[in-house]
mmCIF file of the N, C-alpha and C atoms, coordinates in Angstrom:
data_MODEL
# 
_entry.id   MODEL 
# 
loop_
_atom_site.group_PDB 
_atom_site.id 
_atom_site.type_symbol 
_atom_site.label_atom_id 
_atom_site.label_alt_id 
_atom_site.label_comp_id 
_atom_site.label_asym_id 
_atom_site.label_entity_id 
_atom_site.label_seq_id 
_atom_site.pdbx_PDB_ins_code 
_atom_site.Cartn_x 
_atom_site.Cartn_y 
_atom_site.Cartn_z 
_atom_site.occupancy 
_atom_site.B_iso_or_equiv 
_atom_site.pdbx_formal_charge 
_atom_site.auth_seq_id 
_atom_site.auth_comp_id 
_atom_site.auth_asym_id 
_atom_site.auth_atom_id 
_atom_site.pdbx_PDB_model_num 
ATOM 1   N N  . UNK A 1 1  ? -26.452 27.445  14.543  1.00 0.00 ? 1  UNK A N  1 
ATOM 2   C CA . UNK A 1 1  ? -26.531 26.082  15.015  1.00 0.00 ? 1  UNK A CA 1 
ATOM 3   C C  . UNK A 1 1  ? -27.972 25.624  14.857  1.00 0.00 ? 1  UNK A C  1 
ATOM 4   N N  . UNK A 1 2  ? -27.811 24.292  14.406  1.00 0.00 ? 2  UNK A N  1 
ATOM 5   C CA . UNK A 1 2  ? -29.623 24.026  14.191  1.00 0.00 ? 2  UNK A CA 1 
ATOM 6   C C  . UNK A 1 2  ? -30.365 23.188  15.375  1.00 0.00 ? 2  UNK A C  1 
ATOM 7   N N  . UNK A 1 3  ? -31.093 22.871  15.622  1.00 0.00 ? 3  UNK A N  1 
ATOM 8   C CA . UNK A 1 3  ? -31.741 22.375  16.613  1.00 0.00 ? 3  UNK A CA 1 
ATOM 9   C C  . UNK A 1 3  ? -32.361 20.711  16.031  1.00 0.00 ? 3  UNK A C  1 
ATOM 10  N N  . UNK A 1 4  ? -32.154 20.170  17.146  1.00 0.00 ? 4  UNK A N  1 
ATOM 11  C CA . UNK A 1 4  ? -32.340 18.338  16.957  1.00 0.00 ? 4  UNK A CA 1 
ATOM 12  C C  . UNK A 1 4  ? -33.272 17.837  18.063  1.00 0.00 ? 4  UNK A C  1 
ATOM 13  N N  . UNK A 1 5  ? -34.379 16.660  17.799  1.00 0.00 ? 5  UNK A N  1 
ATOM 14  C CA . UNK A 1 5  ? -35.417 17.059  18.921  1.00 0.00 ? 5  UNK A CA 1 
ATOM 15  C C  . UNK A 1 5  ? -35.407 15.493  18.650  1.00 0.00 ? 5  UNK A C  1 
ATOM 16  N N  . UNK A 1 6  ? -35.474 14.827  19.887  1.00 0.00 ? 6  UNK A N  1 
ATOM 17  C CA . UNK A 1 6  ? -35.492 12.737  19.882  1.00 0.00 ? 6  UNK A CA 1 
ATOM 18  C C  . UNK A 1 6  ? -36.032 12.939  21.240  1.00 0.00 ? 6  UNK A C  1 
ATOM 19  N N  . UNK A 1 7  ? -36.296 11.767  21.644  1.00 0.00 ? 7  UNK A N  1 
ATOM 20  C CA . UNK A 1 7  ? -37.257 11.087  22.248  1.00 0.00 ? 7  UNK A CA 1 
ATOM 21  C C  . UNK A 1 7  ? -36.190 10.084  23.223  1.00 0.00 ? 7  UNK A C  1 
ATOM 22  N N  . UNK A 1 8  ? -36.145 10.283  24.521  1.00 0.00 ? 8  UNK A N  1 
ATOM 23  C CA . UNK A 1 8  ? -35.295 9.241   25.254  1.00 0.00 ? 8  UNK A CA 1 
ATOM 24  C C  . UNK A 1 8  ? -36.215 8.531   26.524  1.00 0.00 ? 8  UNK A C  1 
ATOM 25  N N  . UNK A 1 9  ? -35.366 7.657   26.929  1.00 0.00 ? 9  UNK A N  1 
ATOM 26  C CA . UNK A 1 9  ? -36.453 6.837   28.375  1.00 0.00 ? 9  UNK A CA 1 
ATOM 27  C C  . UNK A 1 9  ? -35.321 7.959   29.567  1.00 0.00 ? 9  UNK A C  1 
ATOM 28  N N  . UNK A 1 10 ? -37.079 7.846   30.428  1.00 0.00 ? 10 UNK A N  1 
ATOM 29  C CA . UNK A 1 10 ? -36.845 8.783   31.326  1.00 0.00 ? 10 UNK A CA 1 
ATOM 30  C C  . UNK A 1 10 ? -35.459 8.374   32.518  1.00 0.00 ? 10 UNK A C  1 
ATOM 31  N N  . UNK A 1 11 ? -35.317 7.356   32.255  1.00 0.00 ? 11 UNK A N  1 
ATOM 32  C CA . UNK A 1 11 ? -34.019 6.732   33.286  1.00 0.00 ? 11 UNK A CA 1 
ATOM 33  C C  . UNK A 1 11 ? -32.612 7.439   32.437  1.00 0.00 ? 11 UNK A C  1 
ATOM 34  N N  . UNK A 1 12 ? -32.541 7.831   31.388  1.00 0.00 ? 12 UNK A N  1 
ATOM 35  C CA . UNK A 1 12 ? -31.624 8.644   30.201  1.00 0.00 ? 12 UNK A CA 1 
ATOM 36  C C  . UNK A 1 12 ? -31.675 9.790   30.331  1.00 0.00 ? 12 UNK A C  1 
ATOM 37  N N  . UNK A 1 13 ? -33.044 10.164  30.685  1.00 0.00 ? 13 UNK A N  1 
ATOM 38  C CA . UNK A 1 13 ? -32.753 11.839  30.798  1.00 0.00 ? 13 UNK A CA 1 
ATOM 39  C C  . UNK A 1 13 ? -32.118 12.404  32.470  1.00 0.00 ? 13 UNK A C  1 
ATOM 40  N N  . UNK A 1 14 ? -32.824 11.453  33.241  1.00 0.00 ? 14 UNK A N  1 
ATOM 41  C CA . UNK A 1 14 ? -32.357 11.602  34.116  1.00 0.00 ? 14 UNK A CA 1 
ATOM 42  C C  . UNK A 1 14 ? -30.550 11.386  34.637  1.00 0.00 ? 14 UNK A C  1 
ATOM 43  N N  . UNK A 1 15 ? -30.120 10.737  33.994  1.00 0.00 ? 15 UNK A N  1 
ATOM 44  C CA . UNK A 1 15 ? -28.659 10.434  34.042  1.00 0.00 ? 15 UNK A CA 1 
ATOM 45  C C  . UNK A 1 15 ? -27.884 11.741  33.230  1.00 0.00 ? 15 UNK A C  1 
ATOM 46  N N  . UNK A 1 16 ? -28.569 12.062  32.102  1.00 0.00 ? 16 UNK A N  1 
ATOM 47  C CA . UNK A 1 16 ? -28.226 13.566  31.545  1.00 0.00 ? 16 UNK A CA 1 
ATOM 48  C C  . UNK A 1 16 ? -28.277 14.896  32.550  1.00 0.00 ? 16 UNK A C  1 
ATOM 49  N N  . UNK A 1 17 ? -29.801 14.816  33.121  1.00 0.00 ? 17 UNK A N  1 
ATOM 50  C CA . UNK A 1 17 ? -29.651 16.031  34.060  1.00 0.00 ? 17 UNK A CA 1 
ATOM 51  C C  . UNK A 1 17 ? -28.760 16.079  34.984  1.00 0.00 ? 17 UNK A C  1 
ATOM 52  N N  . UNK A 1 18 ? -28.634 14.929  35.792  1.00 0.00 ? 18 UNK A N  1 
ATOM 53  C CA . UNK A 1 18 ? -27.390 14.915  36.743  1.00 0.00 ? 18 UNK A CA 1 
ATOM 54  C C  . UNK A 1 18 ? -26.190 14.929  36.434  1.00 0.00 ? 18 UNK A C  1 
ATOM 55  N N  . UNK A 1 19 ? -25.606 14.084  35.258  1.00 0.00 ? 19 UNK A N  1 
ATOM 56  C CA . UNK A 1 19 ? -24.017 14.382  35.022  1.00 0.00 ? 19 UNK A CA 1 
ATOM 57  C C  . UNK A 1 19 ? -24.260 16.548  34.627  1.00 0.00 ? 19 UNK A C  1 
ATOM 58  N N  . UNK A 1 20 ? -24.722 16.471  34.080  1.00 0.00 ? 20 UNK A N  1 
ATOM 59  C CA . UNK A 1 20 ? -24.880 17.816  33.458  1.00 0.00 ? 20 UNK A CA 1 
ATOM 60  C C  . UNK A 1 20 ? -24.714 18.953  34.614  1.00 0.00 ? 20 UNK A C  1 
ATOM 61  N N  . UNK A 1 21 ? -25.628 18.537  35.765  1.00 0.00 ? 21 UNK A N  1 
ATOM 62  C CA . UNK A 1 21 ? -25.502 19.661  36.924  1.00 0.00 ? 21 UNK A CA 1 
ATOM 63  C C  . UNK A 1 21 ? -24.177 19.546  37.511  1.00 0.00 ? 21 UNK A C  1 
ATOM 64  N N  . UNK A 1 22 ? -23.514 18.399  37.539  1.00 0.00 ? 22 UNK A N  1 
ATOM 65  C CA . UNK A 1 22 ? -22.397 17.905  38.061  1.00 0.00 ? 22 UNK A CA 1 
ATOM 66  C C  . UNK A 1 22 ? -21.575 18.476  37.493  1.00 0.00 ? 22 UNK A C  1 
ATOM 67  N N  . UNK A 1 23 ? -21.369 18.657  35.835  1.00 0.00 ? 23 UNK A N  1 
ATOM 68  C CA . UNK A 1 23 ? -20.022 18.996  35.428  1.00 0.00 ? 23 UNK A CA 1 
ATOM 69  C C  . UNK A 1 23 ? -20.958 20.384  35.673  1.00 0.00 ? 23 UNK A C  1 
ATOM 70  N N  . UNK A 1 24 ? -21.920 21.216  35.348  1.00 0.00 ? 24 UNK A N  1 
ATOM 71  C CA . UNK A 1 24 ? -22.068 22.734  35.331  1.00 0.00 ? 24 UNK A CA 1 
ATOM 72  C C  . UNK A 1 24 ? -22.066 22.912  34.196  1.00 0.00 ? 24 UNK A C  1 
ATOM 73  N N  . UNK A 1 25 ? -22.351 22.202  32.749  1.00 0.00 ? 25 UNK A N  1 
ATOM 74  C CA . UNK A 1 25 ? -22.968 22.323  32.076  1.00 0.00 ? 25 UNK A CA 1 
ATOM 75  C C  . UNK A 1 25 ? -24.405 22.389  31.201  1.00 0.00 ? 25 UNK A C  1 
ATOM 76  N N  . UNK A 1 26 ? -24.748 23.084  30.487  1.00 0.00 ? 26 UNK A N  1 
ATOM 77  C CA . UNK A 1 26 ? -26.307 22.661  29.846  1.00 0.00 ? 26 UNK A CA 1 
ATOM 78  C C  . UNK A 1 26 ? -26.452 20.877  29.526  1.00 0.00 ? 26 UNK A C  1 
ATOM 79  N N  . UNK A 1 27 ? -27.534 20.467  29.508  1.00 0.00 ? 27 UNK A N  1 
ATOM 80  C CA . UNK A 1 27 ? -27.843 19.325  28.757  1.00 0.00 ? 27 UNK A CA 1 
ATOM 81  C C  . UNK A 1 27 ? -27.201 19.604  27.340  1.00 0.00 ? 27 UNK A C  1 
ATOM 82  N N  . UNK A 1 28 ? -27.505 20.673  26.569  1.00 0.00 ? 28 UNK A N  1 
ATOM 83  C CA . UNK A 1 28 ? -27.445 20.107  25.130  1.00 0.00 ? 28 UNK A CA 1 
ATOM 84  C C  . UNK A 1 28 ? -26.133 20.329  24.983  1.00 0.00 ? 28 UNK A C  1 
ATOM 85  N N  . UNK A 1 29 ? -24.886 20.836  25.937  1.00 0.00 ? 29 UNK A N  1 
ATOM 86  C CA . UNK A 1 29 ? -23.541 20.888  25.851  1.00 0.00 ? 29 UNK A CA 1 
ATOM 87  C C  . UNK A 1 29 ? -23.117 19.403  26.126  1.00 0.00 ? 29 UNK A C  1 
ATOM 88  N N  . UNK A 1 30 ? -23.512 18.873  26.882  1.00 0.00 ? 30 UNK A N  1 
ATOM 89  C CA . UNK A 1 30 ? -23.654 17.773  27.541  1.00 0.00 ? 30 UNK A CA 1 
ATOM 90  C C  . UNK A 1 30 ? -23.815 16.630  26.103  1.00 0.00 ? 30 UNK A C  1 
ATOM 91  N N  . UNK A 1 31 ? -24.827 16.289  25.755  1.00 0.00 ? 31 UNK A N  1 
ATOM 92  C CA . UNK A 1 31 ? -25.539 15.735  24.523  1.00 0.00 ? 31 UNK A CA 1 
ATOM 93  C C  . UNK A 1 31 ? -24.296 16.062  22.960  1.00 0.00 ? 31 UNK A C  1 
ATOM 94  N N  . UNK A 1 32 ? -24.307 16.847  23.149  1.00 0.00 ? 32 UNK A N  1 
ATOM 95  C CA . UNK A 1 32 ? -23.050 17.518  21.957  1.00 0.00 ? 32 UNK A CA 1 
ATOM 96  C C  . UNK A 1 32 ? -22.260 16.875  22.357  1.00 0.00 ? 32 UNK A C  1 
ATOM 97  N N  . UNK A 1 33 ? -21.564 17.138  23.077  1.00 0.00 ? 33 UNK A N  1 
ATOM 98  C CA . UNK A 1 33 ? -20.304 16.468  23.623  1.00 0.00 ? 33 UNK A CA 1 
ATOM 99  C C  . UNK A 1 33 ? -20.299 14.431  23.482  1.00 0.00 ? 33 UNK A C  1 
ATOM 100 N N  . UNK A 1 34 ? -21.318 14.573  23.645  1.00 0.00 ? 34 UNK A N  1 
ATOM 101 C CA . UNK A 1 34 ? -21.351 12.804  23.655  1.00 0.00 ? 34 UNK A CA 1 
ATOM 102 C C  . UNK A 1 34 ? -21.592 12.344  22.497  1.00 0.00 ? 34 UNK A C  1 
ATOM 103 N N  . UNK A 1 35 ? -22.342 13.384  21.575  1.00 0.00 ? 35 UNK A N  1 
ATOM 104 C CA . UNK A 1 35 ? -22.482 13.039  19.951  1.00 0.00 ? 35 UNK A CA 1 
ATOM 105 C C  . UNK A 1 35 ? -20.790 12.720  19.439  1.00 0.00 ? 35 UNK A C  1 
ATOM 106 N N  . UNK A 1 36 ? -20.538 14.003  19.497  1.00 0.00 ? 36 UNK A N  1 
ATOM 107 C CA . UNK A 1 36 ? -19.068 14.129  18.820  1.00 0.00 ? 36 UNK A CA 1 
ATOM 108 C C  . UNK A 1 36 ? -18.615 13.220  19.751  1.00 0.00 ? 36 UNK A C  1 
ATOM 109 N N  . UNK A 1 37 ? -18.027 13.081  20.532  1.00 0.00 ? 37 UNK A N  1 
ATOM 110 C CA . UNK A 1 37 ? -17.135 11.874  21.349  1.00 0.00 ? 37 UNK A CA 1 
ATOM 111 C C  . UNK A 1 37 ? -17.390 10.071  20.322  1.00 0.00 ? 37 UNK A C  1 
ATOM 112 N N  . UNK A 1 38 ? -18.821 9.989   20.282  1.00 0.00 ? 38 UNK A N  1 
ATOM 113 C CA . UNK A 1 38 ? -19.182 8.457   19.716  1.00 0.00 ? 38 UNK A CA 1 
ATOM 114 C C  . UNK A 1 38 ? -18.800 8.711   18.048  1.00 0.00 ? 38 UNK A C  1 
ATOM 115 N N  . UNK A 1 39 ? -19.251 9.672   17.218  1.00 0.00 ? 39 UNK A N  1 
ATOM 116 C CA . UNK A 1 39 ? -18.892 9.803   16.191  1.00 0.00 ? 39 UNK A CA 1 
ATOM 117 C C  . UNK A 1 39 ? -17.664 10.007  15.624  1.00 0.00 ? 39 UNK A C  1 
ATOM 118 N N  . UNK A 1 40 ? -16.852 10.853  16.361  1.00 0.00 ? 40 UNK A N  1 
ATOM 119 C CA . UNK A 1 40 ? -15.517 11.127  16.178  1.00 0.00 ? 40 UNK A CA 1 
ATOM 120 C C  . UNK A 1 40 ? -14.118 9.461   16.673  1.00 0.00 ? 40 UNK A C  1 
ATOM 121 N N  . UNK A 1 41 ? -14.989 8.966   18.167  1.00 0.00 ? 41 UNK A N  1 
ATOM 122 C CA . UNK A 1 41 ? -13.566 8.218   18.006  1.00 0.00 ? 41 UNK A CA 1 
ATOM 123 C C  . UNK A 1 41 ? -14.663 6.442   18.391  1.00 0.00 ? 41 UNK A C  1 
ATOM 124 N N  . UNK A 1 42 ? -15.654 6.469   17.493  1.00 0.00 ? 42 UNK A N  1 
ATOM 125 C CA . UNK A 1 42 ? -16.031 4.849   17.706  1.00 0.00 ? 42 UNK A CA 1 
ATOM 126 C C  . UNK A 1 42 ? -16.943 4.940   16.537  1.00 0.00 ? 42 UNK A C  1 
ATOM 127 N N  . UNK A 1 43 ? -15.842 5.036   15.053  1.00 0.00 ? 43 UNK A N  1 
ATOM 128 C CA . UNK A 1 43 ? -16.142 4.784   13.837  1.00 0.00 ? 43 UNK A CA 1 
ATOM 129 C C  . UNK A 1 43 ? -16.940 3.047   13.515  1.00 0.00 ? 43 UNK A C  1 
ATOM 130 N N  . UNK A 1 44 ? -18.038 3.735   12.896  1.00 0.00 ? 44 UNK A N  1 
ATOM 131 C CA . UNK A 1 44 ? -18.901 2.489   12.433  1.00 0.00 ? 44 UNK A CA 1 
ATOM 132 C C  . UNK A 1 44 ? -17.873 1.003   11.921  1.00 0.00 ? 44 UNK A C  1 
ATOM 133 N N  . UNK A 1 45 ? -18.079 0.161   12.702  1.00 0.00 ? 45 UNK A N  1 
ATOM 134 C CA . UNK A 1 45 ? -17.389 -0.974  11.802  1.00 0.00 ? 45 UNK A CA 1 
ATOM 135 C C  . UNK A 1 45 ? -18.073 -0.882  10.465  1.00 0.00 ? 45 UNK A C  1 
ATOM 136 N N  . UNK A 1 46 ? -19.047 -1.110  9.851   1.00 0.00 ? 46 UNK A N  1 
ATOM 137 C CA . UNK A 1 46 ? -19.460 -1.040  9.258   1.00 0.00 ? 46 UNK A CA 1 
ATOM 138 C C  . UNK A 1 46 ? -19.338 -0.308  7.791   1.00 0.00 ? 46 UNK A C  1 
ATOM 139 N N  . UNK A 1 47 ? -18.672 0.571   8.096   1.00 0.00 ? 47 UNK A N  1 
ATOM 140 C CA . UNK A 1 47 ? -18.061 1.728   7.063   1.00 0.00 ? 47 UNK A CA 1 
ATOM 141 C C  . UNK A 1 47 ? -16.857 1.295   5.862   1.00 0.00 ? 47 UNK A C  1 
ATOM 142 N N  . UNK A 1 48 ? -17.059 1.640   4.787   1.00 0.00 ? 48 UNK A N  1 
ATOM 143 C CA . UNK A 1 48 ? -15.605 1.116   4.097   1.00 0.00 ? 48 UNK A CA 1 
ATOM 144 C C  . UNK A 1 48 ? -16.341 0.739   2.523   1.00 0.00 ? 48 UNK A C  1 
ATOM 145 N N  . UNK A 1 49 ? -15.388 0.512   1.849   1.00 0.00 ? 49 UNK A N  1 
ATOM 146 C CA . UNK A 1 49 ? -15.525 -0.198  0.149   1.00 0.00 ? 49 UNK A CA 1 
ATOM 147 C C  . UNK A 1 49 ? -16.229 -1.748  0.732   1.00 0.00 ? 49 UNK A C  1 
ATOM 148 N N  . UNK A 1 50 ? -16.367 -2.011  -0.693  1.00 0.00 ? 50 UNK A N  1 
ATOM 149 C CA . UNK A 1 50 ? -16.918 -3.220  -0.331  1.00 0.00 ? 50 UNK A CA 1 
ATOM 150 C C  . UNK A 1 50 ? -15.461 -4.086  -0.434  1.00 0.00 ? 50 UNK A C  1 
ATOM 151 N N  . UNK A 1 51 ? -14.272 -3.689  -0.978  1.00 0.00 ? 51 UNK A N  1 
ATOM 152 C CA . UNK A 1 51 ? -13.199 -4.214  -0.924  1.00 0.00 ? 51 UNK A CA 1 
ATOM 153 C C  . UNK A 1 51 ? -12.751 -4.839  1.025   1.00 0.00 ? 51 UNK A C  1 
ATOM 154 N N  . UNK A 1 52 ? -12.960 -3.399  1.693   1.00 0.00 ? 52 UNK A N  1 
ATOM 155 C CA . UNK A 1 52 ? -12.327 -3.214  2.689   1.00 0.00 ? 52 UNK A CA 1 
ATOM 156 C C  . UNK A 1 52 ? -13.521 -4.378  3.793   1.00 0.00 ? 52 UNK A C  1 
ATOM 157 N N  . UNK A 1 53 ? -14.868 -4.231  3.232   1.00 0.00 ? 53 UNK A N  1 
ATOM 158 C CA . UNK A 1 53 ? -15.812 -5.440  3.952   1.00 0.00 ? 53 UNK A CA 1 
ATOM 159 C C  . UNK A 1 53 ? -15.251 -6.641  3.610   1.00 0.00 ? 53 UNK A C  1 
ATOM 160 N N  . UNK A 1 54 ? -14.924 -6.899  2.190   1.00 0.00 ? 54 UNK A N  1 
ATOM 161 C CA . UNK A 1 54 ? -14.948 -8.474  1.959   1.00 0.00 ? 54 UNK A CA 1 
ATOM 162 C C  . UNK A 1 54 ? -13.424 -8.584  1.784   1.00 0.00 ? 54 UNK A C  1 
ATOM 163 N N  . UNK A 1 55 ? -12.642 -8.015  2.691   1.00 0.00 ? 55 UNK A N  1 
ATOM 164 C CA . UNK A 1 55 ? -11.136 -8.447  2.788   1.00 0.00 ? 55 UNK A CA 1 
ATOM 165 C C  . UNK A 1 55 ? -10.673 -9.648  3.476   1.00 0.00 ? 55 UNK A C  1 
ATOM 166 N N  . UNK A 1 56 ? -11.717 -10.226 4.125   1.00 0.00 ? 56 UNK A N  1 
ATOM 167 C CA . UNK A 1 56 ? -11.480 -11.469 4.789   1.00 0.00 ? 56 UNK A CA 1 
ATOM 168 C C  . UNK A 1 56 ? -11.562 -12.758 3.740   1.00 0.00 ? 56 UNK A C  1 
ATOM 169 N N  . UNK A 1 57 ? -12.388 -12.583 2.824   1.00 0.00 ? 57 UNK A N  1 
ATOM 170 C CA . UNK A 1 57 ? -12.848 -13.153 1.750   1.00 0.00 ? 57 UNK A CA 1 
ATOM 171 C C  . UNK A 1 57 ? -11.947 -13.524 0.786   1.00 0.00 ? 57 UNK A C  1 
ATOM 172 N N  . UNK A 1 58 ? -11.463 -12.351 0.125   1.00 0.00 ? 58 UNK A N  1 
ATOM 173 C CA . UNK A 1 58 ? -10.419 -11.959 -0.656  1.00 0.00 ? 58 UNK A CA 1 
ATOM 174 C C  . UNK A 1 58 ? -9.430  -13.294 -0.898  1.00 0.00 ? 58 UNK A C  1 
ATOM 175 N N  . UNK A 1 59 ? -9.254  -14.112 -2.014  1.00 0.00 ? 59 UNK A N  1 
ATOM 176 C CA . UNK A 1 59 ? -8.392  -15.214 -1.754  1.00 0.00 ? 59 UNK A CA 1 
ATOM 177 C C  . UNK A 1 59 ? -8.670  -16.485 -0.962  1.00 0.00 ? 59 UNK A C  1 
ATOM 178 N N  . UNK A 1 60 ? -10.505 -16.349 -0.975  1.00 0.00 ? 60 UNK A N  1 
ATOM 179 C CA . UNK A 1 60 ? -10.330 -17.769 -0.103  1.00 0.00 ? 60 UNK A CA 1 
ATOM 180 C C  . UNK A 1 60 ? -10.966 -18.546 -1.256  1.00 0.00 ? 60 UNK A C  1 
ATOM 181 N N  . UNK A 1 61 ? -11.463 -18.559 -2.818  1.00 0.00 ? 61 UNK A N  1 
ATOM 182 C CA . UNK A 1 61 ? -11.939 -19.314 -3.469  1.00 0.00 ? 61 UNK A CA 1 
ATOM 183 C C  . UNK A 1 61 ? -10.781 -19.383 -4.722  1.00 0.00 ? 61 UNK A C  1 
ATOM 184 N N  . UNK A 1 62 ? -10.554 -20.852 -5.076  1.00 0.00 ? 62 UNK A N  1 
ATOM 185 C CA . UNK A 1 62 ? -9.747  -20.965 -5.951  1.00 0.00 ? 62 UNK A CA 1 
ATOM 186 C C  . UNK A 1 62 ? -9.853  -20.717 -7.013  1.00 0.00 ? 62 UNK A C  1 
ATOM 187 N N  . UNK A 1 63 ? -9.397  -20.085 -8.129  1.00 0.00 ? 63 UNK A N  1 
ATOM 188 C CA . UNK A 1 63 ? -10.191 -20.056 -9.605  1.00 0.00 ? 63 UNK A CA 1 
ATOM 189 C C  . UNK A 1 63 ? -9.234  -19.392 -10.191 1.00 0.00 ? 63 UNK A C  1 
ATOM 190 N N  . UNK A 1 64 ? -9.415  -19.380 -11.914 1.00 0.00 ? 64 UNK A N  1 
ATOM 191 C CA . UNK A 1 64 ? -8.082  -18.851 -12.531 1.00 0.00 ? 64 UNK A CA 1 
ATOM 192 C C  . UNK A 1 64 ? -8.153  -17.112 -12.130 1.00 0.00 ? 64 UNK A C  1 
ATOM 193 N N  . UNK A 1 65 ? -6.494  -17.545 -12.327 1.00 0.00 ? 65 UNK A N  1 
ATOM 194 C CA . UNK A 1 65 ? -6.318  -15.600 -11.959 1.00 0.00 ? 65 UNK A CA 1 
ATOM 195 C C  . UNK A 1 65 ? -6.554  -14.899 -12.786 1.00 0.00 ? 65 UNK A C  1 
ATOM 196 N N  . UNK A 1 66 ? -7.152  -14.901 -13.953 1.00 0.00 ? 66 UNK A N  1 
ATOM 197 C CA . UNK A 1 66 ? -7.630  -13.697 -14.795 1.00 0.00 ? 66 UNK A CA 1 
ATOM 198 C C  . UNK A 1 66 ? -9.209  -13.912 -14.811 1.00 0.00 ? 66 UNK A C  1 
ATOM 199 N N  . UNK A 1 67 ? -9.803  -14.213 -14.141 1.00 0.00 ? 67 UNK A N  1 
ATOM 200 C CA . UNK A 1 67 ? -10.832 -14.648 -14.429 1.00 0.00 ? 67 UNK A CA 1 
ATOM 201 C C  . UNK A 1 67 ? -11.535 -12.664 -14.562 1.00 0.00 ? 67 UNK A C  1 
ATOM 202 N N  . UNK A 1 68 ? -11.164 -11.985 -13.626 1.00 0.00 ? 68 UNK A N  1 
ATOM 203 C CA . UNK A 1 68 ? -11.823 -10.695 -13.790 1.00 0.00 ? 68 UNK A CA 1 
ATOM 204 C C  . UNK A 1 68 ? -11.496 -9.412  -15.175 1.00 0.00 ? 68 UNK A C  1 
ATOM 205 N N  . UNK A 1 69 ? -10.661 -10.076 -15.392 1.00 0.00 ? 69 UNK A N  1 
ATOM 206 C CA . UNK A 1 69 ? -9.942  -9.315  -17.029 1.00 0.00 ? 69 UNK A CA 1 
ATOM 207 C C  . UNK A 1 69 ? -10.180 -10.043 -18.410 1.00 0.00 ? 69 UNK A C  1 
ATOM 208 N N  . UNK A 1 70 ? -10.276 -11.674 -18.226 1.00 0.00 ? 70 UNK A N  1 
ATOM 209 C CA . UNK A 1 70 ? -10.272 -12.214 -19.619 1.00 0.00 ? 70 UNK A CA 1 
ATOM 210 C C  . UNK A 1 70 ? -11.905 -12.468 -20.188 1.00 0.00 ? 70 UNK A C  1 
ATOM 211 N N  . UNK A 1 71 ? -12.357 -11.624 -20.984 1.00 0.00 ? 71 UNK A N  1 
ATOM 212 C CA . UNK A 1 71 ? -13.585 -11.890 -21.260 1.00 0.00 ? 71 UNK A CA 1 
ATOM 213 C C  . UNK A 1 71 ? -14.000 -13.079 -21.991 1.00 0.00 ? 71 UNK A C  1 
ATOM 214 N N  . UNK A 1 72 ? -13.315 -14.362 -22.285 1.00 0.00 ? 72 UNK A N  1 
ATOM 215 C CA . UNK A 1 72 ? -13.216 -15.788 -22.937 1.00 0.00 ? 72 UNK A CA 1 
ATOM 216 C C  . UNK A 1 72 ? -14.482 -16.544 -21.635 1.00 0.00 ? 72 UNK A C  1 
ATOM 217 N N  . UNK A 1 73 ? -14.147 -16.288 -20.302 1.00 0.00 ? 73 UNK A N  1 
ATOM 218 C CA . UNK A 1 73 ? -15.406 -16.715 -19.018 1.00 0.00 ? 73 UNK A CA 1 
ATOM 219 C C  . UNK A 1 73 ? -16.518 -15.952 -19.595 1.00 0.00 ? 73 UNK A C  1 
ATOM 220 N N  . UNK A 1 74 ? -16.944 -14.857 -19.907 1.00 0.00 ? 74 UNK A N  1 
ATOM 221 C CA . UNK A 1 74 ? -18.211 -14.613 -20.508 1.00 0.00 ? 74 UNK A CA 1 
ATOM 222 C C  . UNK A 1 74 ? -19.081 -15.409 -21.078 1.00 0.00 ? 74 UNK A C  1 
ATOM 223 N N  . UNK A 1 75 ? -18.364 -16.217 -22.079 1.00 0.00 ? 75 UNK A N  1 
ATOM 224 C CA . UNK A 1 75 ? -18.752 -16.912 -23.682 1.00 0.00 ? 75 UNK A CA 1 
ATOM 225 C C  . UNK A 1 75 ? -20.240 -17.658 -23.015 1.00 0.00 ? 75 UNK A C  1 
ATOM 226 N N  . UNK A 1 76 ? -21.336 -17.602 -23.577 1.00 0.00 ? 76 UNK A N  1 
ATOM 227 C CA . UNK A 1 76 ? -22.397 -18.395 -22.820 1.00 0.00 ? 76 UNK A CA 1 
ATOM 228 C C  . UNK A 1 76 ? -23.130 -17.897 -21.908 1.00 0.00 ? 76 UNK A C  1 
ATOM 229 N N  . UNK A 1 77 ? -22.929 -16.836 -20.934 1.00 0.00 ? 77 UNK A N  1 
ATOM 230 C CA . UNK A 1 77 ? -23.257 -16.213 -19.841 1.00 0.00 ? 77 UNK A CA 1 
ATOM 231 C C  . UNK A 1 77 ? -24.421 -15.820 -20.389 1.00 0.00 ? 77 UNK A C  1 
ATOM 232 N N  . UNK A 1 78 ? -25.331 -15.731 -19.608 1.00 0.00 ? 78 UNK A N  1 
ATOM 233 C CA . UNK A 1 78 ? -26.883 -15.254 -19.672 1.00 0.00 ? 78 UNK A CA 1 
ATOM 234 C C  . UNK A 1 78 ? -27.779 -15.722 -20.476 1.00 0.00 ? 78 UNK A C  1 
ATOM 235 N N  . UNK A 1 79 ? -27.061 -17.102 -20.831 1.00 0.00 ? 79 UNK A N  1 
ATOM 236 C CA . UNK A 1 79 ? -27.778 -17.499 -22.904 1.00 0.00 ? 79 UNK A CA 1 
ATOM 237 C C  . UNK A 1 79 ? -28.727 -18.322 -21.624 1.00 0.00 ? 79 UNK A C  1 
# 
């Protein structure tokens, strides 16, 4: 197991030492436990394709439907 070293406000550590004596665990069982808990079940919104970000998007501008396959929209581009 490797070791992880941060910096908290002392009103944080103190809320650590006490739940910690309370349940009768170490701090860093304690700290573990709350890592995995936030990581495991309060997945980043943020996360995803850029499909799955801009799915709100998706269909809100009108334009021909081949526009992403027919290379004829190119003609001119970058001149």
């Amino acid at each position: 197991m490797g070791t992880f070293s941060l910096k908290l406000p002392d009103s944080l550590i103190y809320e650590i030492e006490s739940l910690s004596k309370k349940r009768g665990i170490t701090k860093s069982l304690l700290v573990r436990e709350a890592v995995v808990e936030y990581l495991h079940h309060n997945p980043n919104k943020n996360q995803g394709s850029f499909g799955d970000l801009a799915s709100d998007l998706c269909g809100s501008i009108k334009g021909p439907g081949d526009l992403s396959t027919n290379k004829n929209y190119l003609d001119g581009f970058g001149e």
